[in-house]
Backbone as CSV, one residue per row, in Angstrom:
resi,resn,N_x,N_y,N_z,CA_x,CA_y,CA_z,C_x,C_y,C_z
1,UNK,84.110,10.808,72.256,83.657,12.164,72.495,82.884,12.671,71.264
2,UNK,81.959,13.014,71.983,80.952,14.011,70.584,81.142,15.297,70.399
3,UNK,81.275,15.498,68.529,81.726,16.914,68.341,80.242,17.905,68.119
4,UNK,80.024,18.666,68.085,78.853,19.777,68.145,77.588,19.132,67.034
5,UNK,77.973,18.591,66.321,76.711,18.474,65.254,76.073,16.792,66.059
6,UNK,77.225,16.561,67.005,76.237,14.985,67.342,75.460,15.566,68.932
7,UNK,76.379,15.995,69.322,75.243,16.326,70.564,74.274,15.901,70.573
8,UNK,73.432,15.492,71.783,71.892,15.367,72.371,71.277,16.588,72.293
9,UNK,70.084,16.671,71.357,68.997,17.926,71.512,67.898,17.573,72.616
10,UNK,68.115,17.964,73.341,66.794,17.241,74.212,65.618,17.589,73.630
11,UNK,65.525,19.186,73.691,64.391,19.996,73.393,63.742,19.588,71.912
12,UNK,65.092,19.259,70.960,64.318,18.731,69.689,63.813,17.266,69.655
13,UNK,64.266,16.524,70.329,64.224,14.825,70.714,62.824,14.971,71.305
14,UNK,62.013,15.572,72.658,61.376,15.719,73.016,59.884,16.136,71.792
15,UNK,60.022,17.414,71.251,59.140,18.053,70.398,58.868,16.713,69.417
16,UNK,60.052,15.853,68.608,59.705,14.754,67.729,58.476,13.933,68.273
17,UNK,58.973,13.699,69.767,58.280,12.668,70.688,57.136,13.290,71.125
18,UNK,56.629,14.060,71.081,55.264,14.722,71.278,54.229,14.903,69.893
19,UNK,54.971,15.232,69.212,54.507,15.287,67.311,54.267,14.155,67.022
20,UNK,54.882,13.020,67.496,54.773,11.671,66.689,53.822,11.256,67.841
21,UNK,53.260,11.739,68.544,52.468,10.328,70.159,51.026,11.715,69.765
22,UNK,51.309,12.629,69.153,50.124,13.630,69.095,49.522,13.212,67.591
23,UNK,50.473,12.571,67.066,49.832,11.894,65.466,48.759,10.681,65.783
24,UNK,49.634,10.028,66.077,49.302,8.861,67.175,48.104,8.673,67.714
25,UNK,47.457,9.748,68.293,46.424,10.130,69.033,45.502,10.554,68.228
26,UNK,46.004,11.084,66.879,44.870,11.702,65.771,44.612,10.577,65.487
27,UNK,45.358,9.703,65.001,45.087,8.237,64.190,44.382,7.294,64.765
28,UNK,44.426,7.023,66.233,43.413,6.442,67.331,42.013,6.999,67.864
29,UNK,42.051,8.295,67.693,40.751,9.317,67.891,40.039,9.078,66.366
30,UNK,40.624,9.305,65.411,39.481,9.096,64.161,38.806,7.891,63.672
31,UNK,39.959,6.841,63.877,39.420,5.310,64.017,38.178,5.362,65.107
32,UNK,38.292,5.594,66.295,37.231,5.294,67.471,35.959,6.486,67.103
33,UNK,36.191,7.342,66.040,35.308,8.725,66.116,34.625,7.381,65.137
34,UNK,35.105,6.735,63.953,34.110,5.757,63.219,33.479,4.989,63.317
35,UNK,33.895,4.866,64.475,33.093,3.551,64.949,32.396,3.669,65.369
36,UNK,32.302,4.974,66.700,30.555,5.557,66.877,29.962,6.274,66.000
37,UNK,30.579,6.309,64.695,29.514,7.253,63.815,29.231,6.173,63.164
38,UNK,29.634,4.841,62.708,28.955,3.782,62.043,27.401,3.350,63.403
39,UNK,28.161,2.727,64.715,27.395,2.692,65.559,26.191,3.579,66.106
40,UNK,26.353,4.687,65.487,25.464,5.699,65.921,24.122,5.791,64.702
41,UNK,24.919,5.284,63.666,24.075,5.597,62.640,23.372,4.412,62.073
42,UNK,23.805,3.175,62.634,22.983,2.227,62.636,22.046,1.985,63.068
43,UNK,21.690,3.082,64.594,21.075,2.709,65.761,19.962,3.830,64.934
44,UNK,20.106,4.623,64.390,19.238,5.706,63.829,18.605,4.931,62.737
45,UNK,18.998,4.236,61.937,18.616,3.318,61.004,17.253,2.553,61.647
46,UNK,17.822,1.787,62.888,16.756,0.806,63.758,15.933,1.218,63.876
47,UNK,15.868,2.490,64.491,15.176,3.494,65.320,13.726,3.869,64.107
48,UNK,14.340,4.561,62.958,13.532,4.603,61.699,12.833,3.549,61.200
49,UNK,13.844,2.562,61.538,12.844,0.891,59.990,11.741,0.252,61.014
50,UNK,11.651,0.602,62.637,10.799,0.116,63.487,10.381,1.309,63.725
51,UNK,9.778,2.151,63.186,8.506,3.649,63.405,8.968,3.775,64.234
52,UNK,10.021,4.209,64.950,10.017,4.397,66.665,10.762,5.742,66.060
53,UNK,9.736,7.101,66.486,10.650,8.212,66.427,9.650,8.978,66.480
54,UNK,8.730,8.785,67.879,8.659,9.379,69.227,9.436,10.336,69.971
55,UNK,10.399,10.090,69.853,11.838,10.786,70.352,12.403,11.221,69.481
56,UNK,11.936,12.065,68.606,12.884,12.674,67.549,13.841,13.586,67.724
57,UNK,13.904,14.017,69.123,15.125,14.904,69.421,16.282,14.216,69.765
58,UNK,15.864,12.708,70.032,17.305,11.850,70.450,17.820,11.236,69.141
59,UNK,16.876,10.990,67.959,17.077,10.843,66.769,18.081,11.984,65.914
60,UNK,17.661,13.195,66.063,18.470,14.681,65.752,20.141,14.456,66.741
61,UNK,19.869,13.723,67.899,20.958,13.953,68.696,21.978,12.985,67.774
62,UNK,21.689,11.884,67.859,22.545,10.720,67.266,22.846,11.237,65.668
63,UNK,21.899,11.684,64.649,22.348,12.070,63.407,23.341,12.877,63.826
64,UNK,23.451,13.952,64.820,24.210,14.905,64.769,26.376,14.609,65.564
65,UNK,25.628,13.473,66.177,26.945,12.812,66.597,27.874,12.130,65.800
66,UNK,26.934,11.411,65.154,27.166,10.626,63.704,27.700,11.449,62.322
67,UNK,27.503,12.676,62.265,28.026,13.513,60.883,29.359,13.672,61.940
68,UNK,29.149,14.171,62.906,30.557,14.830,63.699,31.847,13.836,63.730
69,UNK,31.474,12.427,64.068,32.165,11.805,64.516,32.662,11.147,62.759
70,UNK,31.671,11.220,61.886,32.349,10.421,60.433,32.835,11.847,59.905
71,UNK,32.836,13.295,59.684,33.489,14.086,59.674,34.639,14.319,60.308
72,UNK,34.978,14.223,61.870,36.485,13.997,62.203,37.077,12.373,61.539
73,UNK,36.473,11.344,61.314,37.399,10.434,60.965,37.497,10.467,59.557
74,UNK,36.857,11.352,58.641,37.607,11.504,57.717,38.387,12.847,57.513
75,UNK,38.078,14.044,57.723,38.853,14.756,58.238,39.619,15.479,58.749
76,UNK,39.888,14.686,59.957,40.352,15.046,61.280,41.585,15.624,61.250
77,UNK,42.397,15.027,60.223,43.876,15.464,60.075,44.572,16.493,59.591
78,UNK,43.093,16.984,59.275,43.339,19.221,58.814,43.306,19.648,60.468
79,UNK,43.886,20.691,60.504,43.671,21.244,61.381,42.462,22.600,61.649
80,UNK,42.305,22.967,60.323,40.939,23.585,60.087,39.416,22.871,60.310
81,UNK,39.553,21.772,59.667,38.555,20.972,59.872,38.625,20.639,61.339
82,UNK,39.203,20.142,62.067,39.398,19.739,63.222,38.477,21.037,64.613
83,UNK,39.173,22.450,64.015,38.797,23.716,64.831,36.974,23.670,64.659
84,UNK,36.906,23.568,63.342,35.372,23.329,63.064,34.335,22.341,63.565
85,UNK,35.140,21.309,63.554,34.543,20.544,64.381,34.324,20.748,65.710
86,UNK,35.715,20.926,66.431,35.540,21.385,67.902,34.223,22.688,68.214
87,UNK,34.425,23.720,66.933,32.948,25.028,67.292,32.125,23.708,67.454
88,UNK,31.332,23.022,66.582,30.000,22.125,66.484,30.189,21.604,68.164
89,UNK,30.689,20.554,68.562,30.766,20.003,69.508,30.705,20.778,70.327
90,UNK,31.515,21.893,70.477,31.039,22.707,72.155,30.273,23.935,72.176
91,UNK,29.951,24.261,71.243,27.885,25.044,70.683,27.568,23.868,71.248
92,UNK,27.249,22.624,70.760,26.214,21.972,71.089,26.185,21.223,72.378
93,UNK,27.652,21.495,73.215,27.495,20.544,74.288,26.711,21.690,75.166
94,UNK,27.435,23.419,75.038,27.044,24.493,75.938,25.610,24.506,75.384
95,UNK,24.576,24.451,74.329,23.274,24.705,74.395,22.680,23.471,74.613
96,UNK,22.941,22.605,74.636,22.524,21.324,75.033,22.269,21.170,76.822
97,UNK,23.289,21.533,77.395,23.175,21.452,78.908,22.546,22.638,79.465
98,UNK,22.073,24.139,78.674,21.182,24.924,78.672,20.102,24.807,78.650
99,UNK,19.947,23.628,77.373,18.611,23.478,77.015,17.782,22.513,78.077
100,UNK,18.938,21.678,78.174,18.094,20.378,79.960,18.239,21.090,80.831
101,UNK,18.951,21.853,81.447,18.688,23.013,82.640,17.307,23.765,82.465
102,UNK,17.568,24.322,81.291,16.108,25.083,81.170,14.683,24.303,80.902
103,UNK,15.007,23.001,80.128,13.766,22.000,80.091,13.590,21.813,81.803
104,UNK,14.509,21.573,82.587,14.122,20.664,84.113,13.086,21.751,84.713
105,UNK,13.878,23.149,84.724,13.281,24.385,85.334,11.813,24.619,85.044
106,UNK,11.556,24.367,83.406,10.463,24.692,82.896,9.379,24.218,83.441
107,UNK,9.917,22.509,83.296,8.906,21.875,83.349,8.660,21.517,84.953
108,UNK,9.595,22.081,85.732,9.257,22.250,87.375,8.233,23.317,87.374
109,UNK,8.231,24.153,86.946,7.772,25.531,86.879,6.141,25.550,85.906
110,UNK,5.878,24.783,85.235,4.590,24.666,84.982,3.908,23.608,85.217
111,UNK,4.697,22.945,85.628,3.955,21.225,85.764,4.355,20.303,87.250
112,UNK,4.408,21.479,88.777,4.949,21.145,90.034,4.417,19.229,90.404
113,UNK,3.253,19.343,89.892,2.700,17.822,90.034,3.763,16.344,89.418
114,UNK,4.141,16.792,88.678,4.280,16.140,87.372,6.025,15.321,87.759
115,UNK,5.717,13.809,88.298,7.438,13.475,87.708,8.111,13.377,87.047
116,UNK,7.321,13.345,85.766,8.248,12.867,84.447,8.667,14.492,83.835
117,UNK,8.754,15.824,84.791,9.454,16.619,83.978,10.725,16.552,83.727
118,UNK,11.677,15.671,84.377,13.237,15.759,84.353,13.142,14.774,83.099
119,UNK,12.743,13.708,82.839,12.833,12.654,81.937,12.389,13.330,80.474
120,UNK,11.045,14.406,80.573,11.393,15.527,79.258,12.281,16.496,78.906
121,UNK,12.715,16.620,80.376,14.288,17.504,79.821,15.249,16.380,79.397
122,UNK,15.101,15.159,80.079,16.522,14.847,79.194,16.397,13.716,77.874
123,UNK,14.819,13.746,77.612,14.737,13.203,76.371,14.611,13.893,75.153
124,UNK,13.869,15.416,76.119,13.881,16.197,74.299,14.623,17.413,74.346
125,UNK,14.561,18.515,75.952,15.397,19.311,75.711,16.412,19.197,75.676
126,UNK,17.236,18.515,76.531,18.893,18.408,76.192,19.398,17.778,74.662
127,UNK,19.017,16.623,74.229,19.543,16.477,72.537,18.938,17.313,71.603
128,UNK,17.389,17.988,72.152,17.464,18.931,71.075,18.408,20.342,71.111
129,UNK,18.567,20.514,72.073,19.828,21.747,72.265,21.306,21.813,71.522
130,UNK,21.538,20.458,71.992,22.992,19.659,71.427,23.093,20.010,69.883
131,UNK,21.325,19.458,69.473,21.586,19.599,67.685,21.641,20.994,67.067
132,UNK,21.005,21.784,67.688,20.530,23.449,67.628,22.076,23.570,67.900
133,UNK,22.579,23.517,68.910,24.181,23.925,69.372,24.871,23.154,68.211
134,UNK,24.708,22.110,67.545,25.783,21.592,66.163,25.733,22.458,65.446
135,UNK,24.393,22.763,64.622,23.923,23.358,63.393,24.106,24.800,63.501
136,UNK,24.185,25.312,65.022,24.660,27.048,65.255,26.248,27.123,65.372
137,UNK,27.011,26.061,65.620,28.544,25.964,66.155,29.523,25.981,65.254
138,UNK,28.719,25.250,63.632,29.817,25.338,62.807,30.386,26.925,61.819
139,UNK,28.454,27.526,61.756,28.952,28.598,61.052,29.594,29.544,61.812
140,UNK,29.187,29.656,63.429,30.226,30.191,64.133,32.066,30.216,63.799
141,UNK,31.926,28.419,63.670,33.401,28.542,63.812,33.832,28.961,61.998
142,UNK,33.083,28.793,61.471,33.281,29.271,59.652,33.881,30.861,59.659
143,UNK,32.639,31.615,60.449,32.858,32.963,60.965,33.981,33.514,62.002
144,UNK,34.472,33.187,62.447,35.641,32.992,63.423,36.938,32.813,62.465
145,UNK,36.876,31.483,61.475,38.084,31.344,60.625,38.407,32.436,60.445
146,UNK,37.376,33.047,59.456,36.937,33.723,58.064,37.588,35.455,58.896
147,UNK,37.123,35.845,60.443,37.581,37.132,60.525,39.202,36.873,61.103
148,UNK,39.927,35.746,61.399,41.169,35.330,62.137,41.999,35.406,60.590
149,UNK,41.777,35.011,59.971,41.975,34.872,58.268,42.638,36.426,57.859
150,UNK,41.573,37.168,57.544,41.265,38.363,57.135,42.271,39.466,57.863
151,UNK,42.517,39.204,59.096,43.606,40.265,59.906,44.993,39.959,59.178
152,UNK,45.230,41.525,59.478,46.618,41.936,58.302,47.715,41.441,58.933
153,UNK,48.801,40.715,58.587,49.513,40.453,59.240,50.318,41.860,59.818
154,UNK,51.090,41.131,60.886,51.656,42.581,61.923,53.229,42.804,60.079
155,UNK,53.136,44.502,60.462,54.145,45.117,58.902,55.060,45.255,60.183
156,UNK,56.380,45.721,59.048,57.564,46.266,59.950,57.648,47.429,60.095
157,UNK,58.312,47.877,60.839,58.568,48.884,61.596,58.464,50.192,60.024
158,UNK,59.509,49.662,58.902,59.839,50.538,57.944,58.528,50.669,57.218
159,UNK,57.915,50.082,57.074,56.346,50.323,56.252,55.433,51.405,56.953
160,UNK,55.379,51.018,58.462,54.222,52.486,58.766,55.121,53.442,58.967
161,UNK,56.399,53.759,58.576,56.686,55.269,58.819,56.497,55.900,57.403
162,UNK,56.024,57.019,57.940,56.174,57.933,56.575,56.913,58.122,55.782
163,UNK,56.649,58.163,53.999,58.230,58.894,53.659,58.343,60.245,53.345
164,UNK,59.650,59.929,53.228,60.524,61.108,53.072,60.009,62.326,51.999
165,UNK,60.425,63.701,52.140,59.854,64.898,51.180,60.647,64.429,49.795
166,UNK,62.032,63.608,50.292,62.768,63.439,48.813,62.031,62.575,47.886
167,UNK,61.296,61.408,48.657,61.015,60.359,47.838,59.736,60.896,46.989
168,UNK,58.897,61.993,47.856,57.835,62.773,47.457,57.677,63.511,46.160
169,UNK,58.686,63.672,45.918,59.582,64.625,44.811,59.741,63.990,43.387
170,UNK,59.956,63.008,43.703,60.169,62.406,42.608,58.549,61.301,41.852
């Protein structure tokens, strides 16, 4: 028979087992974030040492995947850094899929003849959006810290009341 201090915690047994498989997951996400930021940044390398950058908005796209992805794998394991990262990535995924919506539209809209307008939305407007959405996402999330930061923590009850005429007195 078990006396009170051996008991089963489920609730704490559980929380360990979520903390340790959520570490787990940091440590497998930053490894795989390096490997497409080595891979990404090799391919930008190619792209450069053979003049090919024609496509310089898919060039901007990959640099910009490549800082993100070697920035979470080194590090990923702040949780500040991590929030920052996440602003970059979803600025740039939301102006990115703005920017090829609005490239497809555009280029329907001035150029009705023309097939290759979807193939300019998704060669220059959508990665150039993505990078515009990186480079606008982080100071967002800098700005976001910075006013979440700054709020006063909640006082107690005894601090906002007024005092007393006695304490006044003295």
């Amino acid at each position: 028979m078990k006396n009170d201090d051996q008991k089963d915690d489920p609730i704490g047994s559980t929380r360990k087992i979520h903390r340790t498989l959520a570490y787990w997951a940091i440590v497998v996400l930053r490894g795989l974030s390096l490997f497409v930021a080595v891979a990404s940044g090799i391919l930008v390398l190619a792209y450069i040492a053979a003049g090919d950058v024609e496509f310089w908005p898919l060039l901007l796209f990959l640099i910009s995947i490549c800082l993100l992805c070697f920035w979470f794998g080194f590090r990923g394991h702040i949780a500040r850094e991590r929030l920052l990262i996440l602003f970059g990535a979803a600025s740039g995924i939301a102006l990115g899929f703005f920017a090829f919506i609005g490239g497809i539209l555009w280029a329907a809209n001035q150029h009705p003849e023309s097939n290759i307008a979807p193939v300019m939305a998704i060669l220059f407007a959508g990665p150039l959006g993505f990078s515009v959405g990186v480079v606008l996402g982080i100071p967002l999330g800098v700005l976001f810290q910075h006013r979440k930061d700054r709020q006063p923590p909640n006082q107690p009850a005894e601090a906002t009341q007024p005092r007393s005429e006695v304490e006044n007195d003295h």
